[in-house]
TIVEX-403929 format. One record per residue: residue number from 1; x, y, z of N, C-alpha, C in turn. Coordinates in nm, 3 decimals. Layout:
! TIVEX-403929
i / nc1 / nc2 / nc3 / cac1 / cac2 / cac3 / cc1 / cc2 / cc3
NUM / X / Y / Z / X / Y / Z / X / Y / Z
...
! end
This chain:
! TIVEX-403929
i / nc1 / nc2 / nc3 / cac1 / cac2 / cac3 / cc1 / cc2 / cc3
1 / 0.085 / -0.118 / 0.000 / 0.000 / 0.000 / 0.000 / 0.089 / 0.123 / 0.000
2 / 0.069 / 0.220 / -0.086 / 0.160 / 0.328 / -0.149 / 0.125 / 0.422 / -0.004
3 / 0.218 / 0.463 / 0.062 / 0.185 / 0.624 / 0.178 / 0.224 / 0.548 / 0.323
4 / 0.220 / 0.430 / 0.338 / 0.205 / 0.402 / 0.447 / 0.394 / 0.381 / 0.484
5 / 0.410 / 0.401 / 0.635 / 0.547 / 0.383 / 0.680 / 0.576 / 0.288 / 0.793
6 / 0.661 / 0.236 / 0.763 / 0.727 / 0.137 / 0.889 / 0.808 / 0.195 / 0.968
7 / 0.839 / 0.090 / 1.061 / 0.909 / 0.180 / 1.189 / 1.092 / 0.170 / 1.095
8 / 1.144 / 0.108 / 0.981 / 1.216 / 0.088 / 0.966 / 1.271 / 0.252 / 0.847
9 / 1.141 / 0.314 / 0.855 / 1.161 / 0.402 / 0.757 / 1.203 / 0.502 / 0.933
10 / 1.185 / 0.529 / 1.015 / 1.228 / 0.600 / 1.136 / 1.327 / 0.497 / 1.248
11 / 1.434 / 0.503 / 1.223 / 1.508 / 0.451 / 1.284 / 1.541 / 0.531 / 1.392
12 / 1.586 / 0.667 / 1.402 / 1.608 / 0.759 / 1.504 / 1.421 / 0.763 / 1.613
13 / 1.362 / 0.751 / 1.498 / 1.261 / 0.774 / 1.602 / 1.196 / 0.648 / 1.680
14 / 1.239 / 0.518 / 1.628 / 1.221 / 0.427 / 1.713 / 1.317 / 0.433 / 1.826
15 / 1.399 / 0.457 / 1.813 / 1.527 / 0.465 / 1.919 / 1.457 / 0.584 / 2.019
16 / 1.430 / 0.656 / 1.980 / 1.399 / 0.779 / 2.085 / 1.267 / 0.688 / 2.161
17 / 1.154 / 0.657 / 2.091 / 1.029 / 0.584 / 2.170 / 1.094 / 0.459 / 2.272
18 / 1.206 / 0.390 / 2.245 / 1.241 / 0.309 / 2.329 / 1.323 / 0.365 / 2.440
19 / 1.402 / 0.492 / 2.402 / 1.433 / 0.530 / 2.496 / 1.352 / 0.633 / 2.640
20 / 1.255 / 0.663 / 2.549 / 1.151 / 0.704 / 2.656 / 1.081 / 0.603 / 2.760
21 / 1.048 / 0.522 / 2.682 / 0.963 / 0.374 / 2.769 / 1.056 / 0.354 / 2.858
22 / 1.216 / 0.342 / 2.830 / 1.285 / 0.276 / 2.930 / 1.317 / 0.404 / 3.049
23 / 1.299 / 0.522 / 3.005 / 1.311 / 0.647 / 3.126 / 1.148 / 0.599 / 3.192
24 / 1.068 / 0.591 / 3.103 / 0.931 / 0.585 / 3.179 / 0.916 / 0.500 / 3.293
25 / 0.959 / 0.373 / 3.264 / 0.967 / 0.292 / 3.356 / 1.118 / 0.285 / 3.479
26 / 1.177 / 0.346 / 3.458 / 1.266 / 0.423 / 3.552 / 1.220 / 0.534 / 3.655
27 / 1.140 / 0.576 / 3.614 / 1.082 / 0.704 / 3.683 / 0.965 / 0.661 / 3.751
28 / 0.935 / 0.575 / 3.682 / 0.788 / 0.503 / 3.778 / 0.843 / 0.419 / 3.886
29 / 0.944 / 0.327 / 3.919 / 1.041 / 0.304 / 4.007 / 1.046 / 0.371 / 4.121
30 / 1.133 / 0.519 / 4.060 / 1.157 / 0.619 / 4.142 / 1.077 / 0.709 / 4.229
31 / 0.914 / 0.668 / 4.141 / 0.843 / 0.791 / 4.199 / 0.791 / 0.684 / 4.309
32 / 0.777 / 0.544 / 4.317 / 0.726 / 0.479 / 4.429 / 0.785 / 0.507 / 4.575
33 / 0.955 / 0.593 / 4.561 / 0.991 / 0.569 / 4.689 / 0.984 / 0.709 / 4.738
34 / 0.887 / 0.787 / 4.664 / 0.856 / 0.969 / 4.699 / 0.811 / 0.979 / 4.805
35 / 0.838 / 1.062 / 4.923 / 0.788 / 1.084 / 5.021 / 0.732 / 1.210 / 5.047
36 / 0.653 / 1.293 / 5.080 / 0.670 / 1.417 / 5.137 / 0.629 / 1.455 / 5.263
37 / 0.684 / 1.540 / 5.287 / 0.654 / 1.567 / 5.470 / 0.621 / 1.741 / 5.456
38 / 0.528 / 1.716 / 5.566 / 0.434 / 1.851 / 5.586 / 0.447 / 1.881 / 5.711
39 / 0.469 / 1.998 / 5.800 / 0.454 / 2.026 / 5.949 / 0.363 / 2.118 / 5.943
40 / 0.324 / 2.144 / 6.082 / 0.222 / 2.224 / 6.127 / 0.241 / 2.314 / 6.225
41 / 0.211 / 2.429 / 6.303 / 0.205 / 2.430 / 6.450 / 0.326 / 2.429 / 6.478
42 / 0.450 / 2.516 / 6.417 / 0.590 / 2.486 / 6.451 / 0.678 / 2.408 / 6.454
43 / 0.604 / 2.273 / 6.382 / 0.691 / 2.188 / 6.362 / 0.601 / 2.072 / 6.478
44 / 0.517 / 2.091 / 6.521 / 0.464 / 2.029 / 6.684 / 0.406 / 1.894 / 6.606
45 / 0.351 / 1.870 / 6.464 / 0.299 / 1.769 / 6.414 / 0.328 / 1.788 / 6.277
46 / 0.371 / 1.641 / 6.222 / 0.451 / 1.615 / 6.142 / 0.387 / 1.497 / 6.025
47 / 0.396 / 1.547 / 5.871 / 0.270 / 1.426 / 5.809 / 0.354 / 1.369 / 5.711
48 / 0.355 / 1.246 / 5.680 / 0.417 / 1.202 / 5.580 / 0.354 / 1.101 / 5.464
49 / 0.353 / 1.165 / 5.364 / 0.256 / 1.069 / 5.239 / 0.372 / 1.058 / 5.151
50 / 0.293 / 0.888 / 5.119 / 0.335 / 0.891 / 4.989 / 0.295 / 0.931 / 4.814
51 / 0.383 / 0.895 / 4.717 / 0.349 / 0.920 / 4.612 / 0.246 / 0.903 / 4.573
52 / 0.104 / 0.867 / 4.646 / -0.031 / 0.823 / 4.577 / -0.103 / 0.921 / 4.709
53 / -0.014 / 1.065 / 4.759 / -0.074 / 1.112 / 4.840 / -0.163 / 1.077 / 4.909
54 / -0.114 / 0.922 / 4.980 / -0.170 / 0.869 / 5.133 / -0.076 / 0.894 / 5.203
55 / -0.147 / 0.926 / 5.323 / -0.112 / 0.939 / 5.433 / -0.034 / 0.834 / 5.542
56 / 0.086 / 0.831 / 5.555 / 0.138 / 0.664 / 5.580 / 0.168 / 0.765 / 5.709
57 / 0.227 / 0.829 / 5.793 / 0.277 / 0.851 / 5.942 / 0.248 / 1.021 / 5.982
58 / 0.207 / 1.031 / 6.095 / 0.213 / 1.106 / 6.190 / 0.290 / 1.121 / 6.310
59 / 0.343 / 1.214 / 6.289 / 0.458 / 1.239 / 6.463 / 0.391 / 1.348 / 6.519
60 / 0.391 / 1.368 / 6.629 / 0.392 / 1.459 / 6.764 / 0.505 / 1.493 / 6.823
61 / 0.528 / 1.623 / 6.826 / 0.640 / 1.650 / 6.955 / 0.567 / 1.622 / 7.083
62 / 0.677 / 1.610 / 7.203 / 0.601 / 1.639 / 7.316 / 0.543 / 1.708 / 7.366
63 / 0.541 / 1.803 / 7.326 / 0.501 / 1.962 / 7.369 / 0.333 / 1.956 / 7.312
64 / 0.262 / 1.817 / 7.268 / 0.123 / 1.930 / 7.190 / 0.043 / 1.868 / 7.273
65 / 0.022 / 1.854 / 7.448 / -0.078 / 1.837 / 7.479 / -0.153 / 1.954 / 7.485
66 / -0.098 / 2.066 / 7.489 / -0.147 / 2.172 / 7.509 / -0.294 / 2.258 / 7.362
67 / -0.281 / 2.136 / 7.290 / -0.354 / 2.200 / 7.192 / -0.500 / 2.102 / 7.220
68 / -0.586 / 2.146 / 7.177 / -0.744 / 2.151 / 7.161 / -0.757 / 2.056 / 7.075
69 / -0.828 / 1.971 / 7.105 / -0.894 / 1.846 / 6.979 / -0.861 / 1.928 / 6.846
70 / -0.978 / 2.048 / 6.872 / -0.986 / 2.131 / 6.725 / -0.901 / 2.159 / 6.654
71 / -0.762 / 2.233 / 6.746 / -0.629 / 2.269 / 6.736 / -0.557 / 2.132 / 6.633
72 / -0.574 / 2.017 / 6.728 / -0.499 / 1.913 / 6.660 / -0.540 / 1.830 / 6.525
73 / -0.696 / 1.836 / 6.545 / -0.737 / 1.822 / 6.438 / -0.688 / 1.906 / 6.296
74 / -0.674 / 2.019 / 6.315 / -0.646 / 2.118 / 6.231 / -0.494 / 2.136 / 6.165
75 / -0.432 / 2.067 / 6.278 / -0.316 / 2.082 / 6.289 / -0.241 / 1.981 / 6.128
76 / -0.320 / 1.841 / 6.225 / -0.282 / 1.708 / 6.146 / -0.325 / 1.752 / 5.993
77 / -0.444 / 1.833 / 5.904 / -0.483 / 1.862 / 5.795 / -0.382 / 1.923 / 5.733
78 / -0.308 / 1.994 / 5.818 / -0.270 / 2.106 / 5.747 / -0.098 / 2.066 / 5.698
79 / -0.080 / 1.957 / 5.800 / 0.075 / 1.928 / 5.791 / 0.037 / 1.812 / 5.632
80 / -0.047 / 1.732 / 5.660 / -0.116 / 1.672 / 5.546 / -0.108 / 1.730 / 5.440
81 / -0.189 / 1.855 / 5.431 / -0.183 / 1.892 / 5.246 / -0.029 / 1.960 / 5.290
82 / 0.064 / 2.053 / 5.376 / 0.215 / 2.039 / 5.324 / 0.217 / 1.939 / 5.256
83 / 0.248 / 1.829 / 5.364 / 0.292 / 1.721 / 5.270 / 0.257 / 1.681 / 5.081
84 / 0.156 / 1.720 / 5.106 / 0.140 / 1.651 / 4.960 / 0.164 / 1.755 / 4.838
85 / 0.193 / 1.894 / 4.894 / 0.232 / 1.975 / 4.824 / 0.370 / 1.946 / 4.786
86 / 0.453 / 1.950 / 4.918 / 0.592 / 1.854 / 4.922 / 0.590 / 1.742 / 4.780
87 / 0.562 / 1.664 / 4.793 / 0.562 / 1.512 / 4.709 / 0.514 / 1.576 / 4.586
88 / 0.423 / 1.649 / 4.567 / 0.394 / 1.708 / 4.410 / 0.502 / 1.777 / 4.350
89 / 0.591 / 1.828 / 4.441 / 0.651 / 1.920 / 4.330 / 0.758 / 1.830 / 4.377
90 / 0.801 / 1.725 / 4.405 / 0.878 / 1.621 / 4.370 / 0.867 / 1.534 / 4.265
91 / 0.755 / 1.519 / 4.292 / 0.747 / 1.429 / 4.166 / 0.744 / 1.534 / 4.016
92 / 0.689 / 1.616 / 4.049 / 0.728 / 1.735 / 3.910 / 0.844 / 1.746 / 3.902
93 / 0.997 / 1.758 / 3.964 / 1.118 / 1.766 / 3.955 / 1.122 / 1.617 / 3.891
94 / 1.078 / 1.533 / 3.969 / 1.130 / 1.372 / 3.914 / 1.103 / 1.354 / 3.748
95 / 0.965 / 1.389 / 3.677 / 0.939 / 1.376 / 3.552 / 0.976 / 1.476 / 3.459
96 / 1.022 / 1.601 / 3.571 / 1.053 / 1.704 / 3.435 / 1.176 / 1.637 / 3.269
97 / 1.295 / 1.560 / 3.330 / 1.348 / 1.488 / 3.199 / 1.252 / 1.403 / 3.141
98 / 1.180 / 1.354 / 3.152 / 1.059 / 1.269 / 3.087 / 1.004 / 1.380 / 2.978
99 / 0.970 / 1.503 / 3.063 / 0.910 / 1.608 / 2.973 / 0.974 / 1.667 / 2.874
100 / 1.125 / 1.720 / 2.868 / 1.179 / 1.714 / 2.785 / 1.246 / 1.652 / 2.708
101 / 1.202 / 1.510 / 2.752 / 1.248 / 1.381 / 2.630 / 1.136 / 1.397 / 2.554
102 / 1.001 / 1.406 / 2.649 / 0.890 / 1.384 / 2.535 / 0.859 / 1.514 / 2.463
103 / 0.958 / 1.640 / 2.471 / 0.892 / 1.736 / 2.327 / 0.954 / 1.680 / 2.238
104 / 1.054 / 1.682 / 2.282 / 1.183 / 1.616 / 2.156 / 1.125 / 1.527 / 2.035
105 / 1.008 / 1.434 / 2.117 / 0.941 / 1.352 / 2.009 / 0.863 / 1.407 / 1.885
106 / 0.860 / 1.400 / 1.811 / 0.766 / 1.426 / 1.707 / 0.606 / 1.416 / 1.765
107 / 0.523 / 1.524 / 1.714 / 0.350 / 1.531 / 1.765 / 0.290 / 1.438 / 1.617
108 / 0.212 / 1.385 / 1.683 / 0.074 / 1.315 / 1.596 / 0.077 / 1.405 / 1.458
109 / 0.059 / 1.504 / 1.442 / 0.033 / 1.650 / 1.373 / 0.127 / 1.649 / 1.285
110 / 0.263 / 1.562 / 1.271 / 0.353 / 1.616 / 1.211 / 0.415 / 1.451 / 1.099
111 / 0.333 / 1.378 / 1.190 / 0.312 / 1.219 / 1.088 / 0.232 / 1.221 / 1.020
112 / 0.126 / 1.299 / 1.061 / -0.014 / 1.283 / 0.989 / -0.077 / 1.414 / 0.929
113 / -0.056 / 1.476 / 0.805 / -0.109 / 1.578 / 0.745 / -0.255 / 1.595 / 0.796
114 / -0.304 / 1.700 / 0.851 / -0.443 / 1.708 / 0.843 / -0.474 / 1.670 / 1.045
115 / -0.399 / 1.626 / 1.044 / -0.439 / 1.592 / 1.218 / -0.477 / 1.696 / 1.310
116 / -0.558 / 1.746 / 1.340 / -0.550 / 1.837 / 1.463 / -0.473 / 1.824 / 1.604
117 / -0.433 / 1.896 / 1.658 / -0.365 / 1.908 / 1.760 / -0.476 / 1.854 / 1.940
118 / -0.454 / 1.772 / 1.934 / -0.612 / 1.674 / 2.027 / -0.542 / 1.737 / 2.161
119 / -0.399 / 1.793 / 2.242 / -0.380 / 1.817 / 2.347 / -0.404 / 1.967 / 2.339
120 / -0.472 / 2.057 / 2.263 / -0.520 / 2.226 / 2.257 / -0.652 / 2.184 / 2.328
121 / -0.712 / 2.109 / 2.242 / -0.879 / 2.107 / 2.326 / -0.900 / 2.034 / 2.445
122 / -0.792 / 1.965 / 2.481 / -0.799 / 1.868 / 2.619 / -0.855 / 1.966 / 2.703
123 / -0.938 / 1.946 / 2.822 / -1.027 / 1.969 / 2.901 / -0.979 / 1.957 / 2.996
124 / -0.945 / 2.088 / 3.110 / -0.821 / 2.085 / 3.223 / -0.964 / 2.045 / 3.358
125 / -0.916 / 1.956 / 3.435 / -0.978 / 1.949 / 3.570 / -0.977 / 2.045 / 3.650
126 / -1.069 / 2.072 / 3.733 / -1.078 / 2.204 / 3.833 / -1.021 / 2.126 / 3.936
127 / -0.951 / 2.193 / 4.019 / -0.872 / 2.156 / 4.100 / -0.993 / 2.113 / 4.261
128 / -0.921 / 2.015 / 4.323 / -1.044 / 1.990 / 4.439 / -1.044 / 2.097 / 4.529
129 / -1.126 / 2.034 / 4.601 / -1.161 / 2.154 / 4.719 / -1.070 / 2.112 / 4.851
130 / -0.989 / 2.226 / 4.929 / -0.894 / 2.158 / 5.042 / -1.014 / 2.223 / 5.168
131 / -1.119 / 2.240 / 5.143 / -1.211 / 2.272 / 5.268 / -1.245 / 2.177 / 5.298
132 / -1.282 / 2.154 / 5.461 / -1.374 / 2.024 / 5.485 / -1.511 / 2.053 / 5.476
133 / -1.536 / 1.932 / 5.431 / -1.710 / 1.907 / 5.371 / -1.800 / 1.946 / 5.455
134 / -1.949 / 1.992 / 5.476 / -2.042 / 2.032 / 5.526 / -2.060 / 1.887 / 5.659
135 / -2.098 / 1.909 / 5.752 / -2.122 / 1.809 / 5.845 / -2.234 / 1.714 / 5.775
136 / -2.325 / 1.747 / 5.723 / -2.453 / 1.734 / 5.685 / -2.405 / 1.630 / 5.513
137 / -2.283 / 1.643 / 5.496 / -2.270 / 1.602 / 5.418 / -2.210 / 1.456 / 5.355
138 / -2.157 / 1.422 / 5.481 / -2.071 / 1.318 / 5.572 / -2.170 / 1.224 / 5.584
139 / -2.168 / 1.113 / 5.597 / -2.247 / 1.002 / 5.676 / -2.172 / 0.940 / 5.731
140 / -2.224 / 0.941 / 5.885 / -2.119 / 0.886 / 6.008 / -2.195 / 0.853 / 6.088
141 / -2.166 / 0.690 / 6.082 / -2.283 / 0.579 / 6.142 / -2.413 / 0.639 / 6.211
142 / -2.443 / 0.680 / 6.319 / -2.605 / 0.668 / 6.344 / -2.621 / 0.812 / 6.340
143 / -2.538 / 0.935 / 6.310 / -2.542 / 1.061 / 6.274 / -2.658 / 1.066 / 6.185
144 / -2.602 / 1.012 / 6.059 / -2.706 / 1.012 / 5.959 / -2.764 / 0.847 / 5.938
145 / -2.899 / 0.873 / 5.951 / -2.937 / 0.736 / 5.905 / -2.968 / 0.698 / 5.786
146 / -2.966 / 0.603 / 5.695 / -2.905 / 0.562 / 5.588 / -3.073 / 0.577 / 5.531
147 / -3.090 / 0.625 / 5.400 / -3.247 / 0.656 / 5.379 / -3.238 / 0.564 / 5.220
148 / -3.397 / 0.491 / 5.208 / -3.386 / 0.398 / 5.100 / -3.466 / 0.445 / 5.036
149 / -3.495 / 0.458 / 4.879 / -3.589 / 0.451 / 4.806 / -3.645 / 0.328 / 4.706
150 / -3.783 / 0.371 / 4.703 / -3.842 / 0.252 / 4.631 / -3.825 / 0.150 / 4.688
151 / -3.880 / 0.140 / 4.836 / -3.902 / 0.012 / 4.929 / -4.078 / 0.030 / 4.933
152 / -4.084 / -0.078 / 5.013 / -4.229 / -0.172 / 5.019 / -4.252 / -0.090 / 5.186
153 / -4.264 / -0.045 / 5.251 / -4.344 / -0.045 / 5.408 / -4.411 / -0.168 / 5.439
154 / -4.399 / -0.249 / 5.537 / -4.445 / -0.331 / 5.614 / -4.488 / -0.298 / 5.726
155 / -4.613 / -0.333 / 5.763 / -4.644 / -0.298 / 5.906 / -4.570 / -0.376 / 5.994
156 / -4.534 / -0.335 / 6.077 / -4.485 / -0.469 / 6.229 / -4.589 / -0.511 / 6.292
157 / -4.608 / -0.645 / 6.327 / -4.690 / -0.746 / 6.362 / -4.636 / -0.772 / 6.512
158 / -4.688 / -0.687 / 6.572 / -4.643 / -0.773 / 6.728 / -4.746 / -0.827 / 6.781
159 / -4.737 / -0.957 / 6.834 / -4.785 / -1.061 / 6.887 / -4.747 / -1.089 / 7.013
160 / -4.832 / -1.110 / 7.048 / -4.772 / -1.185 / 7.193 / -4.820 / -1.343 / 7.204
161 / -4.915 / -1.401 / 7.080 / -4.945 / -1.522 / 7.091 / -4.851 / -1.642 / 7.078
162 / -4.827 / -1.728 / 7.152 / -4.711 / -1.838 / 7.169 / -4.691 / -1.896 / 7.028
163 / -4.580 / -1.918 / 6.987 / -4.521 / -1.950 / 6.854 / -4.417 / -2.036 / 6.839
164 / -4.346 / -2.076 / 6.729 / -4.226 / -2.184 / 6.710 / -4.152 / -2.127 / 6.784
165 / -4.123 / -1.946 / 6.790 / -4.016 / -1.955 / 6.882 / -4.034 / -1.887 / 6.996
166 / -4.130 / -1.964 / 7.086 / -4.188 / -1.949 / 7.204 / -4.098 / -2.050 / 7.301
167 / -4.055 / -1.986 / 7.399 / -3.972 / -2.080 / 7.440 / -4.024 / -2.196 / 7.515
168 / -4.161 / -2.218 / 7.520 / -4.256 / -2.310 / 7.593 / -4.283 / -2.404 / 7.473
169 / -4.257 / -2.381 / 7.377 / -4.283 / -2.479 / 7.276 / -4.238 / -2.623 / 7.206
! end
C-alpha cells in the first residue's frame, strides 16, 4: 500500500520511543519511593505521604498536649496537604526529563497531514476543594441514618401469641 510507513523508515525515532519507555519505567520506580513531609504548628505535628498522596505517618512533639482536639485536628490537615504539596513538586522535579524527552518527540500533527492538535482542546480538571465538607454532608454511622428509596413499608406485627419460637414450645 503506497503512503504508508514502517518503523524501519524511522530509525532515530524508534530509538527515541524506546528510549523514553525505558526512562518511563525508571521514573515510575523512582516515583514509588517519593515521600513528602508537611509540618504544622511549629513543627509540633509532622505528616508524611506517599506518592499516591496517602497518608502513611504522623509524629507529635512532646510539647502538643497543650492543643485543643480542634487545634490538633487542624493541625494534622494542614501538615497533610504540606505534605502533599511537598511530594507534588517532587514528583514534578522527578518527571521534568521525561518532559523534555517527550517534546523532543515528534506530535501526531507532524506524521499525519491534516491531524489536529487533540492536546489544545484537552479539558483541564478544576482543581479539588482543600475545605472540609459540610457536616450534613458526611455520613457517620447513626449521625445520619441511611435513607432507602423505592421500598415496600411493612407494618410490624407484634404478637404476643405463643409460637415456634416461644420458648414453651
Amino acid at each position: 500500500m503506497v503512503g504508508l510507513a514502517g518503523p524501519e523508515d524511522f530509525p532515530d525515532l524508534m530509538e527515541d520511543i524506546q528510549s523514553t519507555l525505558q526512562s518511563i519505567a525508571r521514573l515510575q520506580r523512582d516515583r514509588t519511593e517519593l515521600i513528602g513531609k508537611g509540618s504544622a504548628r511549629r513543627g509540633r505535628v509532622t505528616a508524611l505521604v506517599n506518592a499516591n498522596n496517602i497518608l502513611v505517618d504522623v509524629k507529635f512533639t512532646k510539647d502538643i498536649d497543650d492543643l485543643t482536639h480542634a487545634e490538633l485536628s487542624r493541625a494534622i490537615v494542614e501538615a497533610t496537604q504540606a505534605a502533599v504539596e511537598d511530594v507534588t513538586q517532587k514528583t514534578k522535579e522527578l518527571m521534568q526529563p521525561l518532559q523534555e524527552q517527550r517534546a523532543r518527540l515528534p506530535k501526531i500533527q507532524d506524521l499525519v497531514p491534516g491531524m489536529p492538535d487533540l492536546r489544545a482542546s484537552m479539558p483541564m480538571a478544576p482543581p479539588p476543594s482543600l475545605s472540609k465538607p459540610a457536616a450534613d454532608s458526611v455520613a457517620t454511622g447513626e449521625d445520619s441514618p441511611m435513607v432507602y428509596d423505592n421500598v415496600e413499608v411493612v407494618e410490624e406485627h407484634k404478637s404476643r401469641e405463643a409460637g415456634v419460637t416461644d420458648s414453651g414450645w
